[in-house]
N, C-alpha and C positions, 0 to 999 in steps of 0.2 A: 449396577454401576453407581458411586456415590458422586453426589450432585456437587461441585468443585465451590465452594464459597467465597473465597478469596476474590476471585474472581468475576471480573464483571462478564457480562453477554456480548460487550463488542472484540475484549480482548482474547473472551475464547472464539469467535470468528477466524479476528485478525489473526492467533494460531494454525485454526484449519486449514484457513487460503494459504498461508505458509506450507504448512504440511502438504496439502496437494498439490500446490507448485513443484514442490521438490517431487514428489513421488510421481505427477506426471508431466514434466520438463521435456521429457523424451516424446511424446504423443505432440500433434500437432495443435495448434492455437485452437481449431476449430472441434478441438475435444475437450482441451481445458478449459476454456471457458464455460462452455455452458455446462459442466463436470462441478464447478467452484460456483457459478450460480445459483446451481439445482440444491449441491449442498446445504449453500449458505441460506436458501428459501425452507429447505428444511429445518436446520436448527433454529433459524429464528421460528420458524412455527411454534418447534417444538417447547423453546424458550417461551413462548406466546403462550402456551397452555401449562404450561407446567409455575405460574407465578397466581 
């Protein structure tokens, strides 16, 4: 996977939660949420190590 440059850490975020909103709008609040947390605690981890 190449690492996106352009691009800062919050706006590829602010992408994801985008993207998994759309993809899980249908599932109830009490999936997407913590589905778009879990994520976002992961990339930023993974943002966290990889700088």
């Amino acid at each position: 996977m190449t690492k996106p440059t352009a691009q800062k850490p919050k706006a590829i975020l602010v992408q994801l939660d985008e993207h998994l909103y759309s993809e899980l709008k249908a599932h109830s609040e009490q999936t997407l949420v913590p589905m778009a947390a879990l994520v976002r605690k992961l990339v930023t981890e993974h943002l966290a190590n990889a700088n």
